[in-house]
Each structure stands twice: as C-alpha cells, then as structure tokens.
N, CA, C and O atoms as a CHARMM CRD file, in Angstrom:
* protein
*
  288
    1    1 UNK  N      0.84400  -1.18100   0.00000 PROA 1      0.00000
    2    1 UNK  CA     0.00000   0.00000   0.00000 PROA 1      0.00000
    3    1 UNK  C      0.88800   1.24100   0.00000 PROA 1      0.00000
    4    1 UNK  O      1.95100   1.27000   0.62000 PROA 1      0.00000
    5    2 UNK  N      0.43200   2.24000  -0.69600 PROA 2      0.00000
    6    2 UNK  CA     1.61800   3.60800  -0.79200 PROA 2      0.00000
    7    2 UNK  C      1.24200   4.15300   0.57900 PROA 2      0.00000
    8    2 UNK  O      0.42600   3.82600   1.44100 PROA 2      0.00000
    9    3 UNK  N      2.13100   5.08600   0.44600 PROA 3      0.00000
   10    3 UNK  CA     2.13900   6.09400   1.99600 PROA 3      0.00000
   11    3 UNK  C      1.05200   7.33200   1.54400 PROA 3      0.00000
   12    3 UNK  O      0.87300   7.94600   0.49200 PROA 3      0.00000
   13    4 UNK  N      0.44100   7.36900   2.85300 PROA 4      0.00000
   14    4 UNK  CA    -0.39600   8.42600   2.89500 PROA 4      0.00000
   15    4 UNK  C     -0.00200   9.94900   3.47400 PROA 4      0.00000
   16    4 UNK  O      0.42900   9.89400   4.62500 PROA 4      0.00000
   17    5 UNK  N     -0.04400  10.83300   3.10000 PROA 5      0.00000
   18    5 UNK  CA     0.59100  12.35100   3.66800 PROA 5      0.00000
   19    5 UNK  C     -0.51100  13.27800   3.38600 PROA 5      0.00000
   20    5 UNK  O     -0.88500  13.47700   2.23000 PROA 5      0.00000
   21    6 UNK  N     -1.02500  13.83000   4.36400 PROA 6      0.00000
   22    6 UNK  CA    -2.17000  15.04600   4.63400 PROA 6      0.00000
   23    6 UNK  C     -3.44500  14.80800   3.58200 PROA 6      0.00000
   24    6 UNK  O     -4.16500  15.60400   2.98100 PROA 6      0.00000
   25    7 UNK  N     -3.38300  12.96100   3.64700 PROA 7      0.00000
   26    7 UNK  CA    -4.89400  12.76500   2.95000 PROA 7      0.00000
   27    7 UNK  C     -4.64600  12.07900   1.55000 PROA 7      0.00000
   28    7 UNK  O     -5.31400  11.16400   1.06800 PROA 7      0.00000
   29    8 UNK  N     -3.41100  12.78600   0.92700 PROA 8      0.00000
   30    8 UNK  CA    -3.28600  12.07300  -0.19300 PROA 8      0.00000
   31    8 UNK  C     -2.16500  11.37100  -0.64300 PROA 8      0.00000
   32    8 UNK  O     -1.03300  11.84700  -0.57100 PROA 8      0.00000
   33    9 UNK  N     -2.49200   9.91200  -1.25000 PROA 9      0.00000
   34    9 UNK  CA    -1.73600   9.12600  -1.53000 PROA 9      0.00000
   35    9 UNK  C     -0.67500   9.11000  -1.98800 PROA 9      0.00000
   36    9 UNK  O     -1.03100   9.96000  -2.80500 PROA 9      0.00000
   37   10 UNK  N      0.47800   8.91900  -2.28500 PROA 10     0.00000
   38   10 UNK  CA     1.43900   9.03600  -2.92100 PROA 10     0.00000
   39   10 UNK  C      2.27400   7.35200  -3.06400 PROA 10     0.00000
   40   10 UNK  O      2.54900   6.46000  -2.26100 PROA 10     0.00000
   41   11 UNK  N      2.44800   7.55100  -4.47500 PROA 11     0.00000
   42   11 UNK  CA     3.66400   6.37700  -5.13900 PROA 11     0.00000
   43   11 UNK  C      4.80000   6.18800  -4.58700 PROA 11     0.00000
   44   11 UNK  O      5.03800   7.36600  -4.32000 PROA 11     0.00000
   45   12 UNK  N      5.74100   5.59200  -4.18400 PROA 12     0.00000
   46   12 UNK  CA     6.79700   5.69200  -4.26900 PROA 12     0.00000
   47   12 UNK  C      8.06100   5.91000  -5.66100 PROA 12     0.00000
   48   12 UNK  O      7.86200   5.58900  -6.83300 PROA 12     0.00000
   49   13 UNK  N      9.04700   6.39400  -5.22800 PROA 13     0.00000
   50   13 UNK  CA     9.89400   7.28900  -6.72400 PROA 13     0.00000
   51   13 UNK  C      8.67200   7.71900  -7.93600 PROA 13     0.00000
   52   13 UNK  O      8.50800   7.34700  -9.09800 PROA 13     0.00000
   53   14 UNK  N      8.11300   8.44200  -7.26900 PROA 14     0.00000
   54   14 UNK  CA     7.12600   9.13600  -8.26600 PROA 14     0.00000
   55   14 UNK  C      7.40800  10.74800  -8.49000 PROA 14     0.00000
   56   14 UNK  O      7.28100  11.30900  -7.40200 PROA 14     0.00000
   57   15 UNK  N      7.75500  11.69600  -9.56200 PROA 15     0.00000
   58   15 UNK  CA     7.18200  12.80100  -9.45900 PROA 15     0.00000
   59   15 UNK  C      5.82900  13.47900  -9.53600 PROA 15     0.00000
   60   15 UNK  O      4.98000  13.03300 -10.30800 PROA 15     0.00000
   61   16 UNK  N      5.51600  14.83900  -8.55500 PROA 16     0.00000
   62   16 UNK  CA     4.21600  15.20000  -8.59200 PROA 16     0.00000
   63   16 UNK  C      4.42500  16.34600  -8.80700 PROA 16     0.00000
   64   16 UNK  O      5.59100  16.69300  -8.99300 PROA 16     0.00000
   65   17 UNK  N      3.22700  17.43800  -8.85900 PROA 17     0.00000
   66   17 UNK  CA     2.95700  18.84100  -8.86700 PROA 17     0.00000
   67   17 UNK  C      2.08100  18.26100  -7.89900 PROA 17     0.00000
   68   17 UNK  O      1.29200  17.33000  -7.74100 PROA 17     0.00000
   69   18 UNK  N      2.93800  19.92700  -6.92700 PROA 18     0.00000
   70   18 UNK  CA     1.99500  19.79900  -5.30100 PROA 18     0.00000
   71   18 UNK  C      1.91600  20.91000  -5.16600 PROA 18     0.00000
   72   18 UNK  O      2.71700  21.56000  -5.83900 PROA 18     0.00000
   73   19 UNK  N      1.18700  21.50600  -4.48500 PROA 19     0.00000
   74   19 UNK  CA     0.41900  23.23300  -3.77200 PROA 19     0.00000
   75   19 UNK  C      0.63200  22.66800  -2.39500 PROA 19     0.00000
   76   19 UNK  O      0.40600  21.53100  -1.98200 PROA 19     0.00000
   77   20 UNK  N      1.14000  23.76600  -1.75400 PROA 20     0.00000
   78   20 UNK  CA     1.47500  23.23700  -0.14600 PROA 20     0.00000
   79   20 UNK  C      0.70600  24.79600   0.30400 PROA 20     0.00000
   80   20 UNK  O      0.79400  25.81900  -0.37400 PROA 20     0.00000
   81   21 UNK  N     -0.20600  24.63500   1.88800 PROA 21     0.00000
   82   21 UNK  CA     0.05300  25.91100   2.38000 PROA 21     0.00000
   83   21 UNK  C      0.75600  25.87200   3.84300 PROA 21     0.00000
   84   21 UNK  O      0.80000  24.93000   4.63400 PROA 21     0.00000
   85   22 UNK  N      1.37800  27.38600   3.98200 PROA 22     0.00000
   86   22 UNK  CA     2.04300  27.45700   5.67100 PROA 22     0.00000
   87   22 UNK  C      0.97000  27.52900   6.36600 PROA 22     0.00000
   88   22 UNK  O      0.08400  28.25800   5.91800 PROA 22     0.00000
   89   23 UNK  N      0.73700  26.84300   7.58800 PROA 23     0.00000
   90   23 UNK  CA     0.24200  26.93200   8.76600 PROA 23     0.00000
   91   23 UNK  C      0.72600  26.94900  10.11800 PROA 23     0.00000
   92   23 UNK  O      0.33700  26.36000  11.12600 PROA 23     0.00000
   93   24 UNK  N      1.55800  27.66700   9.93500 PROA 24     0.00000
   94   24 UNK  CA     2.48200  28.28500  10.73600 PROA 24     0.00000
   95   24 UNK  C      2.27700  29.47600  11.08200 PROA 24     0.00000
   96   24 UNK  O      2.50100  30.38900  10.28800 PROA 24     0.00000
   97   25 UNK  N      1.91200  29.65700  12.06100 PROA 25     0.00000
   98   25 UNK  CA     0.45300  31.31000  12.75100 PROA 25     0.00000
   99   25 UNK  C      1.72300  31.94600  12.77100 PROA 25     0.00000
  100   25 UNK  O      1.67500  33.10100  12.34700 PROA 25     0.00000
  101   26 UNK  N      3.38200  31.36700  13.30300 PROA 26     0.00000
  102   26 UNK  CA     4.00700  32.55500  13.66900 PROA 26     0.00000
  103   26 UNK  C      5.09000  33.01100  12.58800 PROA 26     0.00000
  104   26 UNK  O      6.09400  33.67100  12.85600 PROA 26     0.00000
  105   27 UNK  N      4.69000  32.50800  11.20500 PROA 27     0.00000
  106   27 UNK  CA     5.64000  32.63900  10.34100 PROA 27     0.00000
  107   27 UNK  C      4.84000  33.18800   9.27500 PROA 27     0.00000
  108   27 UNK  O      3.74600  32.85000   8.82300 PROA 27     0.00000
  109   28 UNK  N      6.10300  34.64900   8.80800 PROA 28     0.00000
  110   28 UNK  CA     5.31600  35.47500   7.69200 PROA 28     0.00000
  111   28 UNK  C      4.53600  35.00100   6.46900 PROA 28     0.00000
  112   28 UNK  O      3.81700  35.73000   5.78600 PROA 28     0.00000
  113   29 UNK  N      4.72700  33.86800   6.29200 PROA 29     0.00000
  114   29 UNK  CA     3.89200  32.99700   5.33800 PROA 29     0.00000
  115   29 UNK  C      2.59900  32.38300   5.13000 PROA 29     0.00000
  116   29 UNK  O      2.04800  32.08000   4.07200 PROA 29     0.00000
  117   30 UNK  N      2.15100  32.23500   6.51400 PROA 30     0.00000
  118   30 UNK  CA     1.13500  31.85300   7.22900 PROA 30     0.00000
  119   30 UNK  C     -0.08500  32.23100   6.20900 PROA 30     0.00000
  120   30 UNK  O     -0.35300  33.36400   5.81100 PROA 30     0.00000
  121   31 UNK  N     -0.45300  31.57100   6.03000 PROA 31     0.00000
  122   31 UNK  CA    -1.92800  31.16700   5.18200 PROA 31     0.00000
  123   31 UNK  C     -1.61100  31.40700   4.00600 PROA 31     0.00000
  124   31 UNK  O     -2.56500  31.73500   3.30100 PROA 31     0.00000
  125   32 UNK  N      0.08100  31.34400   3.15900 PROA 32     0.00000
  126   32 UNK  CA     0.14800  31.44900   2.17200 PROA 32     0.00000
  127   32 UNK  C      0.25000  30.30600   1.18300 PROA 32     0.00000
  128   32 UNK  O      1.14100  29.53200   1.52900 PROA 32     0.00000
  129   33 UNK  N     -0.48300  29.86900  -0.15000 PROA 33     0.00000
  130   33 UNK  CA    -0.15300  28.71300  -0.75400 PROA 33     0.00000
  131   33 UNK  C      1.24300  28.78100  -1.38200 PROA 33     0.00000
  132   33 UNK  O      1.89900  29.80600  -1.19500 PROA 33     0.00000
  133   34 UNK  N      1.82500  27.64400  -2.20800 PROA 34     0.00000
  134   34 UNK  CA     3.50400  27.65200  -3.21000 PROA 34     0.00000
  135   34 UNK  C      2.86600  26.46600  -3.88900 PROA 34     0.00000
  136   34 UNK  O      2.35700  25.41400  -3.50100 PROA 34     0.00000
  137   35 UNK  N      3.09200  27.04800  -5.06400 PROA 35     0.00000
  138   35 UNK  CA     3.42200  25.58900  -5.79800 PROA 35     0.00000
  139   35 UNK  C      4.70800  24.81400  -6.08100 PROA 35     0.00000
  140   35 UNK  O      5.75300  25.31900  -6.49000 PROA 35     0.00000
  141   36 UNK  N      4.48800  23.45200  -5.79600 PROA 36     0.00000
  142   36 UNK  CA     6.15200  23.06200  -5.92400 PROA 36     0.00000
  143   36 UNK  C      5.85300  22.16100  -7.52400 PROA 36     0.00000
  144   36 UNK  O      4.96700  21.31200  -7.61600 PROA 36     0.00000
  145   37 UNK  N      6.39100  22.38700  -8.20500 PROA 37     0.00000
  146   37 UNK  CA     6.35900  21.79300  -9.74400 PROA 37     0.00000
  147   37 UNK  C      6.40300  20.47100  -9.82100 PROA 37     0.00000
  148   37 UNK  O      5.61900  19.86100 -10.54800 PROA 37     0.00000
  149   38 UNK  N      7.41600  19.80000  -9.00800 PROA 38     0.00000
  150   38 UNK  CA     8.14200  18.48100  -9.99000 PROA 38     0.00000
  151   38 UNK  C      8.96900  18.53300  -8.31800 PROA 38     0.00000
  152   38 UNK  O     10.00800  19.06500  -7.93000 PROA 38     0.00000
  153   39 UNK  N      8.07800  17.83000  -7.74500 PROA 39     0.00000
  154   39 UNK  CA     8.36600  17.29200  -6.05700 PROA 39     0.00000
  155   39 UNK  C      8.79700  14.95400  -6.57900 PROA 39     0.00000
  156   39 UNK  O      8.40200  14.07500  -7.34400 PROA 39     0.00000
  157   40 UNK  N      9.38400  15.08800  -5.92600 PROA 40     0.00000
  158   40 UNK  CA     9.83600  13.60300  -6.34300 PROA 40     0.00000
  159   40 UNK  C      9.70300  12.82000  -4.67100 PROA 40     0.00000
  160   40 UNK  O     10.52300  13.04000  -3.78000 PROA 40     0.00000
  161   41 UNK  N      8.59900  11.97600  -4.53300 PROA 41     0.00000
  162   41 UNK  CA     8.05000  11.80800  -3.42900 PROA 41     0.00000
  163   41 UNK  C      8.80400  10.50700  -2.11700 PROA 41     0.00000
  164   41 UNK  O      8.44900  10.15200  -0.99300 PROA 41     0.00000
  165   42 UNK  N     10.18200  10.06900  -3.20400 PROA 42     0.00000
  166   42 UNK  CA    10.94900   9.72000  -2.25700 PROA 42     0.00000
  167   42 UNK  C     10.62100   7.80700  -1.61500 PROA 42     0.00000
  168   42 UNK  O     11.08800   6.79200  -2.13100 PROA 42     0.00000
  169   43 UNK  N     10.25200   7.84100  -1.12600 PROA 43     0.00000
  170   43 UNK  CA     9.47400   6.22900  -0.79100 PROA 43     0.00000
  171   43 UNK  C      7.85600   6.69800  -0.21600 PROA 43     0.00000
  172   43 UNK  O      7.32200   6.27000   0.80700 PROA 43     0.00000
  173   44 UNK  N      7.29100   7.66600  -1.16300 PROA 44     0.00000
  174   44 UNK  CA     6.47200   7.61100  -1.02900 PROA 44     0.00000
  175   44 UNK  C      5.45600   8.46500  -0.02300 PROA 44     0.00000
  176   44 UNK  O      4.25200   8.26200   0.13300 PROA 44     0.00000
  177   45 UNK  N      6.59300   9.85500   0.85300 PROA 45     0.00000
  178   45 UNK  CA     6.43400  10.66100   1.85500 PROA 45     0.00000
  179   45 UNK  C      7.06100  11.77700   1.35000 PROA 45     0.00000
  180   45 UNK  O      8.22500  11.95500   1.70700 PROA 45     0.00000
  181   46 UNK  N      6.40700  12.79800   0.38300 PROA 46     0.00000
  182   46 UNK  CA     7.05000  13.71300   0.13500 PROA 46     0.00000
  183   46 UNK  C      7.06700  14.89000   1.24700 PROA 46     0.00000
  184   46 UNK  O      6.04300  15.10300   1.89600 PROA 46     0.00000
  185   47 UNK  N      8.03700  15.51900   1.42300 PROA 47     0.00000
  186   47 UNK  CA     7.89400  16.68100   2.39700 PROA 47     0.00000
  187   47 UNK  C      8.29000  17.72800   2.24100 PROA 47     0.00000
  188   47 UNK  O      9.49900  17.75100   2.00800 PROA 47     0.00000
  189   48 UNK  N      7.81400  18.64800   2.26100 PROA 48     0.00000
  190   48 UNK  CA     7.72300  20.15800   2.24700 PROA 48     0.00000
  191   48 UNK  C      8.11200  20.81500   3.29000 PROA 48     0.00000
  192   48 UNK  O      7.60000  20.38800   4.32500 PROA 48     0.00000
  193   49 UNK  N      8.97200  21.87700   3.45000 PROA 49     0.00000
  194   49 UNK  CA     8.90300  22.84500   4.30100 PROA 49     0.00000
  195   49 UNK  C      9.43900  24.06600   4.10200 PROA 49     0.00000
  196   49 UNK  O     10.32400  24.23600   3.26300 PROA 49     0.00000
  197   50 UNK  N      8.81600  25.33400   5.07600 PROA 50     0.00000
  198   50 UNK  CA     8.74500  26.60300   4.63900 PROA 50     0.00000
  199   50 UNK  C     10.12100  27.34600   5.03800 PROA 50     0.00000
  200   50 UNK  O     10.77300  27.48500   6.07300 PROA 50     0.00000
  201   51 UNK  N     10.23000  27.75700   3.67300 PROA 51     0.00000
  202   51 UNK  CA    11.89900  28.62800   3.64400 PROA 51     0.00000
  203   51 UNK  C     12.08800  29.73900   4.55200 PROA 51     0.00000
  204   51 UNK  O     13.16300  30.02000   5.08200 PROA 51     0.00000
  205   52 UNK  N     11.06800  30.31600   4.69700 PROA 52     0.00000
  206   52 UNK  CA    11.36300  31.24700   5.84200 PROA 52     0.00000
  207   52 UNK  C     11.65500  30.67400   7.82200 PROA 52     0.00000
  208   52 UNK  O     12.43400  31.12800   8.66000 PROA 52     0.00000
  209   53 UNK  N     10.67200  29.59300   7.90800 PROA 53     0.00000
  210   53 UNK  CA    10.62600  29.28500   9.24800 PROA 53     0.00000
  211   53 UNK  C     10.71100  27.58900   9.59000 PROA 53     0.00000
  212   53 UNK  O     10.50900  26.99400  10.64900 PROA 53     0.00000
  213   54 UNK  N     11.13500  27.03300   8.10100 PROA 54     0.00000
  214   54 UNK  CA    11.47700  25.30700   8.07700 PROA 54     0.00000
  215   54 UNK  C     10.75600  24.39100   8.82900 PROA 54     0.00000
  216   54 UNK  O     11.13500  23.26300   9.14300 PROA 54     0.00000
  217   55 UNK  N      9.22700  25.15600   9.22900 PROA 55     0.00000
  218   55 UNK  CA     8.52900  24.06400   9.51500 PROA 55     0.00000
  219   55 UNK  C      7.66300  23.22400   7.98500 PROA 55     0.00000
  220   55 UNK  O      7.49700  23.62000   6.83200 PROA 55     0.00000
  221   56 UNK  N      7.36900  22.25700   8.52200 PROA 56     0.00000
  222   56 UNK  CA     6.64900  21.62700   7.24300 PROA 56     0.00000
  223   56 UNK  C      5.60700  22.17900   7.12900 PROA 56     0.00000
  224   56 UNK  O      5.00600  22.64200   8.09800 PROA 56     0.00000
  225   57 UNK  N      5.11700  22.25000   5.74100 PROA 57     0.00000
  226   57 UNK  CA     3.69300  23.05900   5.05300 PROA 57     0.00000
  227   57 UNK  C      3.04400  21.60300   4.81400 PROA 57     0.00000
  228   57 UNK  O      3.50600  20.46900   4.68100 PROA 57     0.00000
  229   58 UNK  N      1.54100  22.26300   4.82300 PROA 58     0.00000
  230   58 UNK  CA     0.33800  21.16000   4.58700 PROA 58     0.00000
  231   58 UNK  C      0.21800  21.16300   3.07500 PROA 58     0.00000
  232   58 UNK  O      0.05800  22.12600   2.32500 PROA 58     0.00000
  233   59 UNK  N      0.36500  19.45900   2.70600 PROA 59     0.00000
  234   59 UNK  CA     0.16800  19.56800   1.05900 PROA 59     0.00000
  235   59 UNK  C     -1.57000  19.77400   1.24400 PROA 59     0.00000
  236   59 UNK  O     -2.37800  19.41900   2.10300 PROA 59     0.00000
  237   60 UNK  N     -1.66700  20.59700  -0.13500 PROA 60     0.00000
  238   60 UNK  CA    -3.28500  20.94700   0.07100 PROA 60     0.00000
  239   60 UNK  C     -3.84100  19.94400  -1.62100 PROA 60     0.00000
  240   60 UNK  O     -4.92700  19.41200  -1.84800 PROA 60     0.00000
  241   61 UNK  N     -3.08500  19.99100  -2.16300 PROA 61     0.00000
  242   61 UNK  CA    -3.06100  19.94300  -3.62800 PROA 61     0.00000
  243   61 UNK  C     -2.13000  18.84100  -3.96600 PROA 61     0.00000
  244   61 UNK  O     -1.04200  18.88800  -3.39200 PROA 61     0.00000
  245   62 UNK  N     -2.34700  17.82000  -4.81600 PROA 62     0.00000
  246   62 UNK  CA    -1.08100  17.39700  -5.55600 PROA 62     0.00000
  247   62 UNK  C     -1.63200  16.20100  -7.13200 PROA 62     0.00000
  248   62 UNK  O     -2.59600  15.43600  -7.15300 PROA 62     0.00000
  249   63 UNK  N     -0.87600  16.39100  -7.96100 PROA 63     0.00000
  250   63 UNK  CA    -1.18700  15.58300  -9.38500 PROA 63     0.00000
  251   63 UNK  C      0.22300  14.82100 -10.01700 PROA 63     0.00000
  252   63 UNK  O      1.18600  15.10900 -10.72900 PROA 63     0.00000
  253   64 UNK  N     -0.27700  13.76600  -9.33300 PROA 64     0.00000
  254   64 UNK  CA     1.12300  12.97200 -10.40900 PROA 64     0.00000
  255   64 UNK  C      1.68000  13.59000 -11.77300 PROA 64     0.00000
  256   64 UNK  O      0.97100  14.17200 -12.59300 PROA 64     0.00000
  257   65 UNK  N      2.62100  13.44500 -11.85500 PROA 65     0.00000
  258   65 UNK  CA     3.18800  14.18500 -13.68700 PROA 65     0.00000
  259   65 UNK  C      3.10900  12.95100 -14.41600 PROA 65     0.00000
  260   65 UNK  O      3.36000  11.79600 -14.07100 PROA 65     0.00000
  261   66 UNK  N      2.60300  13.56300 -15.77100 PROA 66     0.00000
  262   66 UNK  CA     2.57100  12.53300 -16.71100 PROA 66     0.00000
  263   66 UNK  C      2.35800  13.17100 -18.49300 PROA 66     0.00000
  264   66 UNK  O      1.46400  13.69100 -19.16200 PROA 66     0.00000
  265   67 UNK  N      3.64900  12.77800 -18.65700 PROA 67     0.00000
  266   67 UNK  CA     4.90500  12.12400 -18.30300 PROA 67     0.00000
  267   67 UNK  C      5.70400  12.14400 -17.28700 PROA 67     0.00000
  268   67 UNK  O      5.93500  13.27700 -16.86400 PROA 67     0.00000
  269   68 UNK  N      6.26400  11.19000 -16.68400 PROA 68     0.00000
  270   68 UNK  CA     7.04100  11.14500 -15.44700 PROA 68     0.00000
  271   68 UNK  C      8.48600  11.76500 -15.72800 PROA 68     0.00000
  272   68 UNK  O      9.18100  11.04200 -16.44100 PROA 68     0.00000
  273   69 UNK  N      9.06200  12.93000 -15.32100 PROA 69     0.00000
  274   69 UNK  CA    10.74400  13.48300 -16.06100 PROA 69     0.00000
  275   69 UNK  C     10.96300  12.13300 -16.35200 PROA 69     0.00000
  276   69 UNK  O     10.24300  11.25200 -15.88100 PROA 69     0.00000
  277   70 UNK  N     11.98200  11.89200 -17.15400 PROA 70     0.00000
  278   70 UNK  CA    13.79600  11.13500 -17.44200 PROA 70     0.00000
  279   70 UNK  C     14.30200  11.75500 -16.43300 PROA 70     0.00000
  280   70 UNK  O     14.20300  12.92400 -16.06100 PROA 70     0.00000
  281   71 UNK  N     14.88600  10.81200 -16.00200 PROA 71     0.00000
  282   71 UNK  CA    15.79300  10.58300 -14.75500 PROA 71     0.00000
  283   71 UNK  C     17.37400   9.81700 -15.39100 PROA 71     0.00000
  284   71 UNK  O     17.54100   8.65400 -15.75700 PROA 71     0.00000
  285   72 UNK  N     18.24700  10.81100 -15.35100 PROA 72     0.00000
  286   72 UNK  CA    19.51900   9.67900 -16.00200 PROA 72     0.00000
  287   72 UNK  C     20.76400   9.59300 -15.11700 PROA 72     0.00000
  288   72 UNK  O     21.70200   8.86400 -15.43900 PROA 72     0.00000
C-alpha cells in the first residue's frame, strides 16, 4: 500500500505537482499557498517545508506528472 501524507496518496519514486500551504500562525507565510512543480516523493512521503521558518507546510493539492521526467 503507498504512503499516505495530509490525505493524499502518494507512489513511491514518483514525481508530482503539489500546492502546499504554511500553517504556521508565527511565520510570515502563514496562510500562504507555493506551488512546488516536480516534487519527487521519495518512498512515497514527500515533504515540504517553509523557507522562511522550516517548519513543514500542509500539502493541500497534488497531481502525479505525466509524463514522469527522465531521470539519467
């Protein structure tokens, strides 16, 4: 079974397009969305976190790519 992260499923060595938002009340980012393009989900636990205050952001959003990059 793949790993589950904030609801949605993820592949393992898969790339995705993901939308993350901060929920981080004390960081200037806070209720802001990012899109991350071409997130590569690792064994299946991709993780995000916010450049200003390096806590992890909530994936809100995410769509497998397809085509999957070349990887060489």
């Amino acid at each position: 079974m793949s790993p589950t992260v904030d609801g949605f499923t993820f592949d393992p060595a898969t790339f995705y397009d993901i939308t993350v938002r901060d929920d981080n009340e004390s960081c200037t980012n806070f209720g802001q969305t990012f899109d991350a393009p071409c997130v590569y989900s690792n064994a299946g636990t991709p993780r995000i976190q916010c450049g200003r205050c390096g806590k992890p952001m909530t994936i809100i959003a995410a769509t497998r790519l397809d085509p999957q990059p070349e990887v060489s």
